[in-house]
C-alpha positions in Angstrom: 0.0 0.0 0.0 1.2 3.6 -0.8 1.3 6.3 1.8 -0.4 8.6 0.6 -3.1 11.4 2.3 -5.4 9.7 -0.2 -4.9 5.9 1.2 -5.6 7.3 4.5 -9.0 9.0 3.8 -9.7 5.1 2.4 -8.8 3.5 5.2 -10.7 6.5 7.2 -13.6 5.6 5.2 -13.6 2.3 5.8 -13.6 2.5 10.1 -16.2 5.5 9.6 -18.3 2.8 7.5 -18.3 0.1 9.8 -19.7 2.5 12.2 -16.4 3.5 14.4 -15.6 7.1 15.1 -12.2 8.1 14.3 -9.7 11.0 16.4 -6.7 12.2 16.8 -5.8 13.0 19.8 -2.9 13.4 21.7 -1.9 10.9 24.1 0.4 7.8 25.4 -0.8 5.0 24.0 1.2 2.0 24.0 0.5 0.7 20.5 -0.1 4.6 19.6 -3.7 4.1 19.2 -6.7 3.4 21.8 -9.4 1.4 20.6 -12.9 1.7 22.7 -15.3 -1.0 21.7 -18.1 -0.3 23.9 -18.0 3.2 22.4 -17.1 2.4 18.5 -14.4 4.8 18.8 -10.8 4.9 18.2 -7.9 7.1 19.3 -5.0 7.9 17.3 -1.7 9.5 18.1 -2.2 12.9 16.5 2.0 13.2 16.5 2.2 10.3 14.4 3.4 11.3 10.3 1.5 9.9 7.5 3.0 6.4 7.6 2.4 6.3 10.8 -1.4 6.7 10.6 -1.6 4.5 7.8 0.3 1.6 9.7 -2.1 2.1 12.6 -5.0 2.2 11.1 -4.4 -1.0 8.9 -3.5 -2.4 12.6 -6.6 -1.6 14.0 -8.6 -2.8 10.7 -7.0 -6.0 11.5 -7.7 -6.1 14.7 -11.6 -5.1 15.1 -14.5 -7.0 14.1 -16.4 -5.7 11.4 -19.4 -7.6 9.6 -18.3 -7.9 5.8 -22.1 -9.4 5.1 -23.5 -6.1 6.1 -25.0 -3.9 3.1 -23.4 -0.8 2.0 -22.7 1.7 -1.2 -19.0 0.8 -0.7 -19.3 -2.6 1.0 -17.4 -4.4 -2.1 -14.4 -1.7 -1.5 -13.8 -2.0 1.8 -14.1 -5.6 1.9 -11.1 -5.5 -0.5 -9.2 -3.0 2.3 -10.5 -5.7 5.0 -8.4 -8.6 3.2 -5.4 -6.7 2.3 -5.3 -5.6 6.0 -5.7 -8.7 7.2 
């Protein structure tokens, strides 16, 4: 994957369509991000550069459960983000 502002808006896309909230903020985070389940929201360090968003959020698509059977305009997209994640 490139590292580009526009991969991150996809991957932003794709936590914002599976219903999770996404912020920077800044913050000590072991991992450099906070995921809050409960909530559906997830905390990134904001001091992080562009490959280092990019890295986390592909960590955190990994990482979460997301239903690929549910419907949506870009379902088929962001299953394909989902399996290169994972």
């Amino acid at each position: 994957m490139r590292y580009t502002k526009a991969s991150l808006r996809k991957l932003e896309a794709t936590l914002s369509e599976y219903g999770y909230r996404l912020c920077y903020e800044k913050g000590r985070f072991q991992a450099g991000y906070c995921i809050l389940k409960n909530n559906r929201i997830v905390l990134v360090n904001s001091y992080f550069t562009l490959e280092g968003k990019i890295n986390c959020l592909i960590d955190i698509i990994k990482e979460i459960e997301v239903d690929l059977a549910k419907p949506g305009r870009e379902r088929d997209t962001n299953q394909k983000i989902h399996s290169k994640a994972t």
